[in-house]
C-alpha positions, 0 to 999 in steps of 0.5 A: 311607621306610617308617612303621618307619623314621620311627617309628626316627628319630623315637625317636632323640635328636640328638647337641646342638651344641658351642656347646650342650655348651659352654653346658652344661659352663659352667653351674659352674665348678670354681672357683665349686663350691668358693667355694659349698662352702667358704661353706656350710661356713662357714654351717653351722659357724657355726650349730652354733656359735650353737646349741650354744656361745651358745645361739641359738634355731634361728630365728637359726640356721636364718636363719644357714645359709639367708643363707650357703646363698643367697650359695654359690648366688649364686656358684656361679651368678653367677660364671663364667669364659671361656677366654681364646679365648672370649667369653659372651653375656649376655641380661638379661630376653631383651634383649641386654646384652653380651658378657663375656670371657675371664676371670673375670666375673659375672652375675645369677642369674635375671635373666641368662642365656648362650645362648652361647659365642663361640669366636674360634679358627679353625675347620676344617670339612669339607664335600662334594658328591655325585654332583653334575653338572659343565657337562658334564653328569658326576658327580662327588664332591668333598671339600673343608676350610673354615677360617673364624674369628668376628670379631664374637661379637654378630652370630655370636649374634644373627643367625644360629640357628646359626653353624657349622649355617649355614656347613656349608650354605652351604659345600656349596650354594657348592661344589655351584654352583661344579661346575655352573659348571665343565667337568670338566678345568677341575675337575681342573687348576684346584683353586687357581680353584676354592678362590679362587671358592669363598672369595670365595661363601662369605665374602660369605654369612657375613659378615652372620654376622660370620664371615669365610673364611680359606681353602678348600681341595679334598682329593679329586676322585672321577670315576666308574670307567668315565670314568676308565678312559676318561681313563687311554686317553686319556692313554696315546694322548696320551703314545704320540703324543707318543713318535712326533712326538719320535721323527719329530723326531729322524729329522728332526735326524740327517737335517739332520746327515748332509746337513750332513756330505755337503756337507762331504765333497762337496768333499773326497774326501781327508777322506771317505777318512779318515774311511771308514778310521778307520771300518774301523779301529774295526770291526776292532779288535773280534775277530771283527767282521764288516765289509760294505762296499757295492761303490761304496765299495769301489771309490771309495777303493780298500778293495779293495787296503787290506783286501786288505793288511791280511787278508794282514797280519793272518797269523799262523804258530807260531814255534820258541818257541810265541809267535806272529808275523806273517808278511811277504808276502815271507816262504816 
């Protein structure tokens, strides 16, 4: 990294956190701003009254205004207000004094100070890890959510700097370990293993935290280009096999089924007759169908005579009439 670059980073300020943006938004209230106006209105009024009406030196009326002036400041400062998800830490002289909340409270100005403030909704955090190696030693990129809640606001404030910093980390130092410790196919098929791992690491290191994982979910596994073209082969290979061996199944069945068939018309010549007539009979009844028929067959259940008859049947001569006949082999 170049001098230029650090001189960059160095000159650009960092976004606070929200617990900071919180902390900041909280320091007044809409409700105390309006206690503090509404008294120092009071005050002033009630020095031009002392002034101007019964003719109190300004000393009187100064002390009037400062005294009114100092209690708007005592509320304006001293009474906040928690949402009801939320709860205030309060620091008396550095040392711990307590948590406050939710709802309307008060404090010391000066002497009390909030570091904090405690969200007990769950919270959803986005983590990843790049270009990390599995067992076997391949590259890959995951994108994963974490949901998590604080359960005790004192340990989220006291032992930890900060809470949702700490947890981020420990979530992706967590999921970087779990990869290490995985093949990529069990990466791809086992998501539900890995969540459960995953939940169970990162919960044991938070709670000390006082935090506590709900549930820990993988969005997106990204396997390099060439890897993946290479798995795309693979499985159209596995599913071409799988086509041949069902097919090779299905030549074994028919095949059980004609030896199946043959020993039923091994012993019974009559029911192979029939059942070679009726196959002519639905051959001819197609229009032009042409039927072959192997010699032996012919010869076997006399088609010969059969089909012999049937073309000489099958003659047709105009009639007088334009309709058409069948004509009788005994017919001129």
């Amino acid at each position: 990294m170049s001098w230029l670059s650090l001189k960059r980073n160095k000159a650009e300020p960092q976004e606070p956190s929200p617990d900071e943006t919180r902390r900041q938004a909280k320091m007044v209230n809409n409700v105390s701003l309006t206690i503090f106006i509404v008294i120092l209105a009071i005050s002033v009024a009630a020095g031009i009254f002392l002034g101007e009406v019964l003719g109190v030196s300004d000393g009187w009326v100064g002390l009037v205004i400062g005294l009114g002036t100092l209690a708007g400041l005592y509320v304006l400062f001293g009474l906040k207000i928690a949402d009801q998800w939320e709860k205030a830490v309060v620091l008396r002289f550095g040392r711990y004094a307590g948590l406050k909340g939710p709802g309307q409270f008060w404090i010391v100005p000066i002497v009390d100070h909030i570091p904090g403030w405690i969200d007990h909704r769950v919270m959803v955090t986005p983590f990843n890890a790049e270009k990390t190696l599995t067992k076997d030693t391949v590259p890959v990129d995951v994108d994963a959510v974490l949901f998590w809640m604080v359960w005790d606001a004192e340990k989220a404030s006291l032992e930890v700097e900060d809470y949702r910093t700490a947890i981020a980390w420990a979530a992706q130092t967590a999921l970087r370990e779990i990869i290490g410790q995985m093949d990529l196919a069990d990466i791809l098929v086992g998501r539900a293993r890995m969540d459960t791992d995953l939940q169970k690491i990162i919960d044991a290191r938070t709670t000390p935290w006082g935090v506590t994982v709900q549930s820990v979910e993988i969005r997106d596994i990204i396997i390099p280009e060439a890897l993946e073209d290479a798995m795309s082969r693979q499985a159209q290979a596995e599913r071409e096999r799988q086509a041949r061996v069902i097919l090779g199944e299905s030549e074994e069945q028919i095949a059980e089924s004609f030896r199946r068939a043959s020993e039923a018309y091994a012993n019974n010549p009559t029911a192979l007759h029939l059942r070679a007539m009726n196959m002519l009979f639905e051959g001819l009844k197609e229009r032009g169908a042409m039927i072959i028929v192997p010699s032996s067959a012919v010869d076997t259940m006399n088609l010969g005579g059969i089909m012999g008859a049937a073309a000489m049947g099958q003659e047709v001569v105009p009639a007088d009439s334009g309709a058409i006949r069948t004509a009788r082999p005994d017919q001129d």
